[in-house]
C-alpha positions as CSV (number, residue, x, y, z in Angstrom):
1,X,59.5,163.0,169.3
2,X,58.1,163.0,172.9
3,X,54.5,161.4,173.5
4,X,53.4,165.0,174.3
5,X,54.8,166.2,170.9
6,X,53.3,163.3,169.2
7,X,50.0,164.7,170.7
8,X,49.9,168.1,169.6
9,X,50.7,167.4,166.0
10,X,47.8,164.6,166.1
11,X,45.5,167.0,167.9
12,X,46.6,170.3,167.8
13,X,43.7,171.7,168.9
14,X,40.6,170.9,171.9
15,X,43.4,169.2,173.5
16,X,42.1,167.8,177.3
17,X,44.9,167.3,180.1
18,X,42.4,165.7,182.9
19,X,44.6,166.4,186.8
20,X,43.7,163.4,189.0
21,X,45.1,162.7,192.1
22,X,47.4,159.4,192.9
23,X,45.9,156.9,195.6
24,X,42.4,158.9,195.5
25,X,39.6,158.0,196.3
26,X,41.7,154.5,197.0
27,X,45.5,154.2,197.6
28,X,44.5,151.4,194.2
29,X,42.3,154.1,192.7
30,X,45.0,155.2,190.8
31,X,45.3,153.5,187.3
32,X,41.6,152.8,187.3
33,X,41.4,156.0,187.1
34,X,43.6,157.0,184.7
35,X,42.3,154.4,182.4
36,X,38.5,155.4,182.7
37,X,39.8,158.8,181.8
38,X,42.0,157.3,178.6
39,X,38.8,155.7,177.5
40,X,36.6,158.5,178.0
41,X,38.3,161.6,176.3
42,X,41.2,162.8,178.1
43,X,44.2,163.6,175.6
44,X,46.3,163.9,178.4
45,X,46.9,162.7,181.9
46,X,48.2,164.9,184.9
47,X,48.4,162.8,187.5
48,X,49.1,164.3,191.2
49,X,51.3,163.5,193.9
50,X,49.4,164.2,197.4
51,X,51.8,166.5,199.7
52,X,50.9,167.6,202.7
53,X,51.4,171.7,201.4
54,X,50.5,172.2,197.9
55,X,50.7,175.7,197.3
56,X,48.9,176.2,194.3
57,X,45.9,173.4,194.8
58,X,42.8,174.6,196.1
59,X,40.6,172.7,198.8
60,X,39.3,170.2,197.0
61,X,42.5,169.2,195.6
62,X,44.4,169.4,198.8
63,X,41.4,167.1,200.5
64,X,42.1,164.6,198.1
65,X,45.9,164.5,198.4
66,X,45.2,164.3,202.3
67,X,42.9,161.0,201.5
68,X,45.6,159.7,199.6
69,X,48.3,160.6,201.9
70,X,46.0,158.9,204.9
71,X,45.5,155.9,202.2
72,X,49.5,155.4,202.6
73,X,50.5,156.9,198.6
74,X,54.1,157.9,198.8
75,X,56.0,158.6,195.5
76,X,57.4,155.2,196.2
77,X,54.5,153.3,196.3
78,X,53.3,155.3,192.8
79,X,56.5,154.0,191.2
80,X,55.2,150.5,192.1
81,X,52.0,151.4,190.8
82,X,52.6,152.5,187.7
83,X,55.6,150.4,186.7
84,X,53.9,148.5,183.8
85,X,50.9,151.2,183.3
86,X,52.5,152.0,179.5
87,X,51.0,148.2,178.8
88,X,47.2,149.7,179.7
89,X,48.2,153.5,178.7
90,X,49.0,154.8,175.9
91,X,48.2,158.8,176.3
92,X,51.0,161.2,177.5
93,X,51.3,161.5,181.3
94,X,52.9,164.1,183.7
95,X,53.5,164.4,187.1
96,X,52.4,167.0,188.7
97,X,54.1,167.3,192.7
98,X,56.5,169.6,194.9
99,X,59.6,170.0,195.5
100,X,59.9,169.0,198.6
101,X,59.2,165.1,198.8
102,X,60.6,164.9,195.2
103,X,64.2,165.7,197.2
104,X,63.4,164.1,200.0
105,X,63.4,161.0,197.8
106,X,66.2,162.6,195.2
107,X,65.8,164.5,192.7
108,X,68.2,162.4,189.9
109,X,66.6,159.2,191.2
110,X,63.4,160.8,190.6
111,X,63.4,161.5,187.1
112,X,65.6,158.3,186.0
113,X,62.5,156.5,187.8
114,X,59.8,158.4,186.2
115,X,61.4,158.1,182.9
116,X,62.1,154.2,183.7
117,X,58.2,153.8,184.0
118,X,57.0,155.7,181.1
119,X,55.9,158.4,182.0
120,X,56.5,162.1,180.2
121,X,56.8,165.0,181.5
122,X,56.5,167.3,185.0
123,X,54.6,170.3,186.7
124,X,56.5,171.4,190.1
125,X,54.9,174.7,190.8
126,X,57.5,175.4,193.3
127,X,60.8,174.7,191.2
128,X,62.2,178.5,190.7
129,X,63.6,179.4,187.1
130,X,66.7,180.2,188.1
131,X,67.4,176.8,189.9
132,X,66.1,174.9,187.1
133,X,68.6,176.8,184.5
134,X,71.4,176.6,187.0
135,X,70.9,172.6,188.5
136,X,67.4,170.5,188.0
137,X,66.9,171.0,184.5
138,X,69.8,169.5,183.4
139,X,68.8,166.5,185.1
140,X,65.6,166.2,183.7
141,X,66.4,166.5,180.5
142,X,68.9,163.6,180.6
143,X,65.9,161.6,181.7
144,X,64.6,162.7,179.2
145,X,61.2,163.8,180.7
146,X,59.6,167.2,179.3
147,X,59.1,169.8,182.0
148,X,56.1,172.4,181.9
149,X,56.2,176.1,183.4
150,X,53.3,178.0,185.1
151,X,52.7,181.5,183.6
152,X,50.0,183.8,184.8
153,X,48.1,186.8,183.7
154,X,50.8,188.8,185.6
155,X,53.6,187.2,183.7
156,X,55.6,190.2,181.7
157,X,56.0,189.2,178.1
158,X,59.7,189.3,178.5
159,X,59.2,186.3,181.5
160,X,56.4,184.0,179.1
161,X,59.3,183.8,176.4
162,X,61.8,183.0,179.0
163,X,59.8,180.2,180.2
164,X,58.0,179.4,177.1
165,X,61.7,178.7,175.7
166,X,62.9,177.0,178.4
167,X,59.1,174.7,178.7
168,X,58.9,171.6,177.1
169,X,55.5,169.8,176.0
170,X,53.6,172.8,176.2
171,X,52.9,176.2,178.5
172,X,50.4,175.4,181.9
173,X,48.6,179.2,181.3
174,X,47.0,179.9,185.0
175,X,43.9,181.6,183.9
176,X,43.8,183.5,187.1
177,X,46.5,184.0,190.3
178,X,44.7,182.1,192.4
179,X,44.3,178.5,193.6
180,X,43.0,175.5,191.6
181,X,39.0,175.1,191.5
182,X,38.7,179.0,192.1
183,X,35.4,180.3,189.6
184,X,36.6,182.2,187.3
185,X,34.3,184.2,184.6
186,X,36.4,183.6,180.9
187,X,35.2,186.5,179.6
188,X,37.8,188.0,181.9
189,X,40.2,185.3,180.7
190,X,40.1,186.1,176.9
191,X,41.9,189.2,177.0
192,X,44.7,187.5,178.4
193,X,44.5,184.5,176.2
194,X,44.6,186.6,173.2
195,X,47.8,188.2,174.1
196,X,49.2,185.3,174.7
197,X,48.5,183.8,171.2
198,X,49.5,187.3,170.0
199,X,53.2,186.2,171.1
200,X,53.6,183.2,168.9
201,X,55.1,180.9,171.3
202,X,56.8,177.7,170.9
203,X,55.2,175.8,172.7
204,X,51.4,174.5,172.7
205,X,49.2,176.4,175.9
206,X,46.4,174.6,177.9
207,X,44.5,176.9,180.0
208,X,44.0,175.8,183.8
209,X,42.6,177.0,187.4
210,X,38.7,177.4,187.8
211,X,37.7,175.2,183.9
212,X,35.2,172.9,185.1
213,X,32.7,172.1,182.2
214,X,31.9,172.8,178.5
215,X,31.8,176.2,178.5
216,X,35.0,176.9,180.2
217,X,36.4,174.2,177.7
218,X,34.9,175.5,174.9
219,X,36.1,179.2,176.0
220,X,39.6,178.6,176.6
221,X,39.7,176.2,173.2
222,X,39.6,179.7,171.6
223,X,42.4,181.5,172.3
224,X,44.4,177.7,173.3
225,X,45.3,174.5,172.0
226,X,43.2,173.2,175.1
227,X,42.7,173.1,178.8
228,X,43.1,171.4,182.4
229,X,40.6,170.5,184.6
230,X,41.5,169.4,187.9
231,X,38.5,170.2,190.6
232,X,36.1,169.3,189.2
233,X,37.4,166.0,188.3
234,X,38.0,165.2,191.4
235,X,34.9,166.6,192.7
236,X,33.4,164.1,190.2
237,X,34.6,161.5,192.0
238,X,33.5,162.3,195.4
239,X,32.2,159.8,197.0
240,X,30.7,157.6,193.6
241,X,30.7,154.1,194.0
242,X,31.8,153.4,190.1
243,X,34.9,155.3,189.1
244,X,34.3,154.5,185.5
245,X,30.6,155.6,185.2
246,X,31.7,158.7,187.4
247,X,34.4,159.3,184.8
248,X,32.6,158.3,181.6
249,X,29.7,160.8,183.2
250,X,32.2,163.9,183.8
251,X,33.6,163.3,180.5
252,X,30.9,163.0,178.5
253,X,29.4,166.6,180.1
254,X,32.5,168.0,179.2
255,X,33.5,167.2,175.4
256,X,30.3,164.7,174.3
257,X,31.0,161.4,173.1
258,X,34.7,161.9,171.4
């Protein structure tokens, strides 16, 4: 059983995927990071990998993927970075990136190498089904990495099964069609949410796009086994001079002391 499955029978519910961005604020930020948010209540780590186009990231997102793109963080150097990071974390992570530098460094080599250093599973917005059925995810599941679909409030039911089935870990549920960090009232969210619990999917959903403290958490919790907060994480870290107390801080406003 993967990490991620491991997770969701352990916690199948209030589950917290934190998104934080590789080489941000520092090109050495990056498991500092990730272990101040292991320590503080994330379930989950979706750690990002800065591209120069990232179609579905909002602007504070995409300002800190161009820091850690000036900082020098290349999926290369993140391989070096996190190749003994299972010793210091023990909580699922995923890679969250585009398609484009993952082929410009290759695609096979890229998943044997993410599986190699322990991590989990992938979010690449920009990988069509059709082209994962028919070539990448073949590959990625001999790597043995779980790989996580987008669905939207648009999404026909007949599409969320499709991808639901072909998901692994658990289903990324865009609250909204719109960028990361965009505000977004839940109310208008629950409707959605409902209807997608109404379909008795396989896989776990975490809610993401516009969550950014404990009433978005607590809202999505709801209707779904948990949520993703990306913005205002990084947002969080703008600029603070202690990644941990930053982190600890964000945390703590977000699910209390657990």
């Amino acid at each position: 059983m993967s990490r991620i499955k491991k997770l969701f029978v352990a916690k199948p519910s209030r589950v917290l995927n934190v998104y934080c961005t590789a080489g941000y604020p520092k090109l050495n930020s990056t498991l500092e990071v990730m272990e101040a948010l292991q320590e503080n209540g994330a379930d989950l780590i979706e750690l990002g990998m800065p591209y120069s186009d990232p179609l579905a990231d909002g602007p504070v997102i995409q300002a800190s993927s161009s820091v850690a793109l000036d900082n020098g963080m290349t999926i290369t150097v993140l391989f070096e970075q996190l190749k003994d990071f299972r010793k210091r974390i023990h909580v699922p992570v995923i890679l969250m990136g585009y398609m484009n530098p993952v082929l410009q460094y290759g695609f096979e080599r890229f998943c044997k190498d993410a599986a190699a250093v322990g991590v989990d599973g992938l979010i690449l917005p920009d990988l069509p089904e059709y082209e994962f059925e028919t070539e990448y995810g073949a590959v990625i599941r001999q790597s043995g990495l779980d790989f996580i679909f987008l669905v939207t409030p648009e999404t026909t039911e007949e599409r969320v099964r499709k991808l639901d089935q072909l998901s692994g870990g658990f289903l990324y549920a865009v609250s909204s069609s719109s960028t990361t960090g965009s505000n977004k009232n839940m109310t208008d969210v629950n409707a959605y949410l409902k209807k997608l619990k109404g379909f008795h999917l396989q896989n776990p959903v975490l809610v993401g796009f516009g969550i950014k403290d404990k009433t978005g958490f607590d809202a999505a919790c709801e209707h779904a086994q948990g949520a993703i907060i990306g913005s205002a994480f990084i947002k969080a870290l703008e600029g603070s001079k202690n990644l941990q107390v930053a982190t600890k801080s964000f945390l703590q406003s977000v699910v209390g002391n657990s």
